[in-house]
N, C-alpha and C positions, 0 to 999 in steps of 0.2 A: 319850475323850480321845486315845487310841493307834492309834483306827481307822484312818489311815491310815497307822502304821507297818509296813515290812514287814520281815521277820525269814527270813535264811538258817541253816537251822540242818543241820549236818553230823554224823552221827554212826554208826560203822559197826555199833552194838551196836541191835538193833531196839527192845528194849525202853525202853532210853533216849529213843529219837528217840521212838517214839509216846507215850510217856507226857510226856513233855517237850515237846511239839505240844501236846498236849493242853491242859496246865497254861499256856503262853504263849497261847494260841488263847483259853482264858478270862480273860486279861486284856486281850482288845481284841486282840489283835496280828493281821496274817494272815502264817501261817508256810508255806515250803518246806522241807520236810525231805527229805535228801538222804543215802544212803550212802557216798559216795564221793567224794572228791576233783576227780576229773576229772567230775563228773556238776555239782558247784560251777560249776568252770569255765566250763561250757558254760553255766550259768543267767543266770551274772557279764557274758557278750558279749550278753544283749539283754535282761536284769532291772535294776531298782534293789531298793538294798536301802539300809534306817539302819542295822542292824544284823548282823553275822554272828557266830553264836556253832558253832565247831567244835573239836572233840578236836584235841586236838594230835598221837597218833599215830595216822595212817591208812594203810592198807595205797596205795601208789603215791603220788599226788600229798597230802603230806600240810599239815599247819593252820599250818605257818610258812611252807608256800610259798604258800598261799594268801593268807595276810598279806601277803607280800613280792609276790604279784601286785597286790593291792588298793591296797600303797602306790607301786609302778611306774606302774599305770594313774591312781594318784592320782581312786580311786572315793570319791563322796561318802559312804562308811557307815563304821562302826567295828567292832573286828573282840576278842572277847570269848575266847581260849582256854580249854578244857577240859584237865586233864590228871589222869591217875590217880597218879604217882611225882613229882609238883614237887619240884624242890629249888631251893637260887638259881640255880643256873647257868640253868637252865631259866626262870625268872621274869626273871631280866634277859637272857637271850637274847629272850625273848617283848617284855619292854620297850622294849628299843632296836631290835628290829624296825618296832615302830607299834604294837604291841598295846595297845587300850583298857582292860582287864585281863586277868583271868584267874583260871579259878578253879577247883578240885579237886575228886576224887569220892572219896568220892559226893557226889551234890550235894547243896548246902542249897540249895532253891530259892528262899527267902525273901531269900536273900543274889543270888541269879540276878538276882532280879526287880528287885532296887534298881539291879544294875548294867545291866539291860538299860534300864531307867526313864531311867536320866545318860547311856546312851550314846545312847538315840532325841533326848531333849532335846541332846546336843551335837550330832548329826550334823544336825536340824535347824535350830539356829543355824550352822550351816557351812552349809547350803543356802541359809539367810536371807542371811548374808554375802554369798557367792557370786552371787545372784540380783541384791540391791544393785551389786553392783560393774559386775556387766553392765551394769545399767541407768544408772550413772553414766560406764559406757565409752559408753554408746551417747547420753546427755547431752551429753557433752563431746568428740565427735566433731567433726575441724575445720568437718566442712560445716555445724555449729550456731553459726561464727561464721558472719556474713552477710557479704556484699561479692563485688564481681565489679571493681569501680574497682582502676585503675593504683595506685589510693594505700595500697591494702589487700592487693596482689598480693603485697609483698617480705614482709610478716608472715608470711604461710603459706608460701612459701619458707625462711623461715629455720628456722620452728616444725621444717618436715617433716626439715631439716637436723641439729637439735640432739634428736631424741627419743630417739633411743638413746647421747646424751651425760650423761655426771655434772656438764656443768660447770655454773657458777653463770649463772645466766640474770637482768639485770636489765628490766624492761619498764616502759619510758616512758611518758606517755601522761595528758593532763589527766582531771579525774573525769569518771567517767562514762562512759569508750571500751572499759571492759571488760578491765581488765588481768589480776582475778582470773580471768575466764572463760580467758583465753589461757594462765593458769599451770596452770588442771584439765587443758586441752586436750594440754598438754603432759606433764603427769604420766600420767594418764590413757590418752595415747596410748603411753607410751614401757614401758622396762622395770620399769620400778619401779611398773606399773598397779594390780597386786593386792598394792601393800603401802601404808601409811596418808598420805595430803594432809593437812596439816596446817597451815589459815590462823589470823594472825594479825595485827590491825589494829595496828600499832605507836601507831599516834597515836591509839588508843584507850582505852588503856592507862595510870591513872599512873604516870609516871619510877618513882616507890619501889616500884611494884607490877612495872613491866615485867620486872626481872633477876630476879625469883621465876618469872614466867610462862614465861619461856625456859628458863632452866638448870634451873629447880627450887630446892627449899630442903630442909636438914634437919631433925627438931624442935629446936625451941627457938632457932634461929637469930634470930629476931624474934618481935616479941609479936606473938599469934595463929596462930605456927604450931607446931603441936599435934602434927603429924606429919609425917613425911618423906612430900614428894610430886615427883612428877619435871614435869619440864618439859617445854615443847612439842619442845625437839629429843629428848629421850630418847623420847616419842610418836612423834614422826616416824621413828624410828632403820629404818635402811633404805628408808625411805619420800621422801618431797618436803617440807620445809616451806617457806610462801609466807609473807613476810616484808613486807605489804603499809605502804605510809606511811613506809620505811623513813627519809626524809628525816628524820623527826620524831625519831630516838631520840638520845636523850643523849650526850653525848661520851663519858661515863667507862662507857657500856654497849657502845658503838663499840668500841672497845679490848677488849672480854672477846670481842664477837662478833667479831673480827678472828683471836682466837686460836682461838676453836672452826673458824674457816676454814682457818683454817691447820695444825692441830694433828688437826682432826675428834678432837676428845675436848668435855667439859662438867666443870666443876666446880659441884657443887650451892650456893646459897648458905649457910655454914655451916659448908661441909664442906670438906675436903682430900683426898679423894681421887676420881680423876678417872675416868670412863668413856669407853671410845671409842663413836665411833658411826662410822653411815654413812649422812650424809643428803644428800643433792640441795636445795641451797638457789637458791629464786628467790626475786625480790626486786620492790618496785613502787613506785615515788616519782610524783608530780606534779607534782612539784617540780624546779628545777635543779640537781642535783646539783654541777654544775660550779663554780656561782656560790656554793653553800653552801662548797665547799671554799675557793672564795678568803677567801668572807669569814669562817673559821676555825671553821666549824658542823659543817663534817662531815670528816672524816680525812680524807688524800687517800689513804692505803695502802686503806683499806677503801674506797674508792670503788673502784679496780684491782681489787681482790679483789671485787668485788659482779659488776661490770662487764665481763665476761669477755665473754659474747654480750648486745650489747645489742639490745632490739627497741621499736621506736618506734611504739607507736599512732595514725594519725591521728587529728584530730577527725573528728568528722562535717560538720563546715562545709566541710573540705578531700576528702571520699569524699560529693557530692552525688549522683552517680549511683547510691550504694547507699540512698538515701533511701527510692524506690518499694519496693526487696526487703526491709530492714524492716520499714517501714510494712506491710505485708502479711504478712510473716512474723506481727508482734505481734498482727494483726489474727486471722491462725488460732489464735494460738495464745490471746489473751485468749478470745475469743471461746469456744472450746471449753472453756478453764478456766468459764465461766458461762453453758455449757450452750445457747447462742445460737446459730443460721446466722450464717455468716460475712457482715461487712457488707461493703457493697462501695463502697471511695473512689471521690470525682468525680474525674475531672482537677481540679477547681477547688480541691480538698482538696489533691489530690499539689503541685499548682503550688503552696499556702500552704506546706506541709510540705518543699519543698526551699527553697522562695524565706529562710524562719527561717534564725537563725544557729546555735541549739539552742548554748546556753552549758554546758547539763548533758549533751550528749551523747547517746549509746544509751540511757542510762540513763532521760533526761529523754524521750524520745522515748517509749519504753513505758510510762513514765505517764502523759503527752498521750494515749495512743490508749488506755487502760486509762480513763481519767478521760473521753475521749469516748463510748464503747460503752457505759459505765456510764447514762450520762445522756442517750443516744440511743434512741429508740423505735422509727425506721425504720429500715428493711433497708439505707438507704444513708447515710455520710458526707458531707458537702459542705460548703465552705469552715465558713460559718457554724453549725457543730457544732461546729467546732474552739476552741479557748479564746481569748480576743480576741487578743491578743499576735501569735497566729500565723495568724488566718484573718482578721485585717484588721478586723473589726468593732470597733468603739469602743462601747465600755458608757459613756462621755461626751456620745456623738453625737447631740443632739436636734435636730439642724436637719437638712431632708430638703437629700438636696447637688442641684447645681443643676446640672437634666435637659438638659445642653449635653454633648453628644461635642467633648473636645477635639482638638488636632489629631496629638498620638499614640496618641488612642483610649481607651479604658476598659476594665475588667474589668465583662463585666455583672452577672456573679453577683456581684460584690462591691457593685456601686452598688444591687441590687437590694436585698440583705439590708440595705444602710443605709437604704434609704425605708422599707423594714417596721419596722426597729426606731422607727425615728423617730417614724411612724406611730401602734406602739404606744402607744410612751413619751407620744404627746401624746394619746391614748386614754385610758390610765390618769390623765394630770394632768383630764383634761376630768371623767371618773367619780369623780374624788379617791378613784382605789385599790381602788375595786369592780370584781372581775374579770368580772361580769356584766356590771354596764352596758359597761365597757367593750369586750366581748365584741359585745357588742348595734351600739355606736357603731363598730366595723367588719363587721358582719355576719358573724361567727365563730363556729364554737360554742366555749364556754366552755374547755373543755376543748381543743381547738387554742391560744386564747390561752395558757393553762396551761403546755401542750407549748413552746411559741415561746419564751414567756418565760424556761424554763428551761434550753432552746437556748443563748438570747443571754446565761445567765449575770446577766439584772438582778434586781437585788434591791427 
């Protein structure tokens, strides 16, 4: 279980250090044992280590400077003192240094070994932590929003503007364009990166349930709560919380979050006494805020206070030209989520795919190309993969259309895929539904029919 913990151990008395190598070496561990302080040092500029356990008096560089180095360079390990004469001054000098514990000689090793055990398991979860966060910086990196269009240029401007601000950030924007994704981006990218994002769907939430889930509650404030639990901003405290649907929240909750705005404190529900905090609130509506204020839904002071920097998502009907990058984007990236070569769109795809009006957005766009890859079997897209709505095909269409070029001309691959299904469709009525004969009455094998038909989405 331990084997790959590794273990600095300092001590200038030989006999300690080897028999103490020894004794951690047989519970898994791999140790450096070291007499010296400055012999540490030099191990510390190109070693990791989860654990450091050393005497606290050493001749030269001694075991609280070596603390005080570990917690300066802010190394990922914990740092466990020895000492022969502890008294308190000595344990709380060691405590409020960063010391993991600490413990006396002679040693119990049995007592060692528990605190080396908590301090491998916490330096671990601090690496866990640590590791996550990278990888949710490097997630939510702006260039992970898409777009290169005029219409999408002032977003990343503003974002790049406001990331090392506290202020309140509201972002506009119909479902679907990715509001939450622009509130990580911005958490994520700014100061507040490695402290807690904390979203929450306002309009998902019941009214009676929402001023628990924010402020928190006491026990016994209401029936079923059992015990005092804090809320999403005490979570968030120092951190970002994303206040997404805000349009949705109740009036007489409006007013409490107007005071935590203004006040940055929380009162639990229940309770009477208040906490400050320090949180960085962004906010997300769909809604018209403006028009809710007139017509008496939404505060107008807390709409000021939300609406400090506002940022206005286009649709995607208004950013066509980021259609193809997109489309492409979701195509590597579904694609490798299920393990697939990338397939590769027709122009005749791309051309359905910008020509839509996409009412659900980004959102709806990755499930179109998720729901097409799923159900495609060749390496390439083309209109007629795409789900009728948006590659033109009519799952109504039984009449083959009529083989005239008018005189603004046609889409072929689009007239083409109408005479095949048509085709079919009068294939299957002729076989009354037998995929065989049917198969047979266009000279196909069975299994292309199969494939086509589950193309064209008929039932």
């Amino acid at each position: 279980m331990n084997n790959a913990a590794r273990i600095l151990f300092i001590d200038d008395e030989p006999g300690n250090r080897e028999s103490l190598t020894l004794l951690l070496e047989r519970e898994g561990y791999r140790v450096d044992a070291v007499d010296a302080g400055e012999k540490a040092m030099d191990l510390l500029a190109t070693e990791s280590y989860g654990v450091i356990i050393t005497d606290l008096f050493l001749p030269g560089v001694s075991g609280i400077d070596i603390l005080k180095h570990v917690k300066e360079h802010s190394l990922p390990c914990n740092v466990i003192l020895i000492t022969g004469n502890a008294t308190a001054e000595t344990a709380v000098e060691a405590m409020k240094e960063g010391a993991f514990d600490y413990i006396t000689k002679p040693l119990n090793f049995e007592k060692l070994k528990v605190l080396v055990a908590k301090a491998v398991e916490k330096s671990r979860l601090v690496a866990e932590n640590l590791y996550l966060r990278q990888q949710l910086r490097g997630k939510y990196k702006f260039e992970k929003i898409i777009g290169n269009s005029p219409a999408i240029q002032p977003v990343f401007f503003r974002m790049e503007k406001i990331l090392h601000t506290d202020s309140t950030v509201l972002i506009l924007g119909e479902s679907g364009t990715g509001k939450e994704l622009v509130a990580r981006a911005i958490h994520f990218n700014g100061s507040r990166k490695d402290k807690p994002f904390i979203p929450i769907n306002c309009g998902a939430i019941p009214a009676e349930l929402l001023e628990s889930e924010l402020f928190g509650h006491v026990r016994g404030s209401f029936t079923g709560a059992v015990a005092d639990k804090p809320g999403k901003f005490e979570v968030a405290n120092q951190g970002t919380i994303f206040l997404d649907e805000i349009g949705t929240m109740p009036l007489h909750l409006q007013m409490k979050l107007l005071r935590v705005l203004q006040e940055q404190e929380i009162e639990r529900v229940g309770s009477t006494r208040r906490t400050k905090l320090d949180v960085r609130v962004i906010s997300a509506t769909n809604s018209d805020l403006e028009q809710r204020v007139r017509r008496g839904e939404f505060r107008e002071d807390l709409y000021y206070r939300l609406n400090v920097i506002p940022i206005h998502l286009p649709p995607l009907r208004e950013r066509r030209e980021d259609i193809p990058l997109l489309a492409r984007h979701f195509m590597r990236k579904i694609c490798a989520d299920m393990r697939r070569p990338v397939l590769e769109l027709t122009q005749g795809a791309l051309k359905a795919l910008e020509n839509y009006e996409w009412p659900g957005n980004v959102r709806e766009m990755e499930n179109v190309i998720e729901r097409t890859i799923a159900l495609t079997d060749s390496d390439i897209i083309d209109r007629h993969d795409l789900p009728p709505q948006i590659g033109g095909v009519s799952q109504e269409n039984d009449q083959l259309p009529a083989l005239v070029i008018p005189d603004e001309g046609l889409d072929l691959t689009e007239t083409i895929a109408q005479i095949e299904l048509a085709l079919i469709r009068q294939a299957m009525e002729k076989s009354h539904h037998v995929k065989a004969r049917a198969a047979d009455l266009l000279n196909i094998n069975r299994t292309t029919l199969v494939e086509k038909i589950k193309r064209y989405g008929m039932h």
